[in-house]
C-alpha positions as MATLAB code, in Angstrom:
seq = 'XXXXXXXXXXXXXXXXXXXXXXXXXXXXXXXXXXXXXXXXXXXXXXXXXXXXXXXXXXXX';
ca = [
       6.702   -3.304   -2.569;
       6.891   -6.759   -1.291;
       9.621   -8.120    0.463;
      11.096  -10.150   -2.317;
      11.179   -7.280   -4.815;
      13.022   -5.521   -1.921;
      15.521   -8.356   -1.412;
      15.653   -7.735   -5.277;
      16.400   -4.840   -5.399;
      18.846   -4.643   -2.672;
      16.106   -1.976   -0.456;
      15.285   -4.332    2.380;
      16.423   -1.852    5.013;
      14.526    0.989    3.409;
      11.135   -1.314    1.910;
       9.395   -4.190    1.860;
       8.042   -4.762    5.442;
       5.503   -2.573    7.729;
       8.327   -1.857    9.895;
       9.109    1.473   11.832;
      11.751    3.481   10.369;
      11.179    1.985    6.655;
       9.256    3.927    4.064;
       5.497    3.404    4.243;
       3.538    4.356    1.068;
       0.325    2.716    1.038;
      -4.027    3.129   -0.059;
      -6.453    2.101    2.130;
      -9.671    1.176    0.150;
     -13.395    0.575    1.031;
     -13.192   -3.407    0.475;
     -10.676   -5.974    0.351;
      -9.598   -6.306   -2.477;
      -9.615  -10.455   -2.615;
     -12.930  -10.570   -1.706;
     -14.374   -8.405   -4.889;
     -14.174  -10.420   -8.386;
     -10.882   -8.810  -11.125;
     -13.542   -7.406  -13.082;
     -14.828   -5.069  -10.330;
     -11.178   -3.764   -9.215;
     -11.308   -0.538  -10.598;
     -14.846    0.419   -8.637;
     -12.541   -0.283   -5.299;
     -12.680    3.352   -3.408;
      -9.786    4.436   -2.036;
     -10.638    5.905    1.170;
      -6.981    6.973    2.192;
      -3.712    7.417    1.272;
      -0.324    7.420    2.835;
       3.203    8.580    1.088;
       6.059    7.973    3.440;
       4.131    7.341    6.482;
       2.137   10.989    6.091;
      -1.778   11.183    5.477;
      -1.876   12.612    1.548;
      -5.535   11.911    1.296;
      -8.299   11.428    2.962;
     -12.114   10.476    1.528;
     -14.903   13.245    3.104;
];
């Protein structure tokens, strides 16, 4: 969630900003994403993945 939404939505203590102590869900994928045309999105790898700061997944 961006920081906006979170202002939004009133969650700006708890979201919004890579900050310690805030909720950190995020994917880490195999290229950035603005440097590979729309079209080609959905071939984007995810190599891991992160649900309240904890590793979930990781590619072998």
């Amino acid at each position: 969630m961006t920081i906006n939404a979170a202002w939004q939505l009133d969650i700006e203590q708890q979201a919004g900003s890579l900050e310690v102590g805030k909720w950190a869900d995020l994917q880490i994928v195999d290229q950035s994403p603005y440097a590979v045309p729309a079209q080609r999105l959905s071939a984007l790898k995810v190599d891991e993945v992160y649900l309240a700061g904890a590793l979930q997944y990781r590619r072998e």
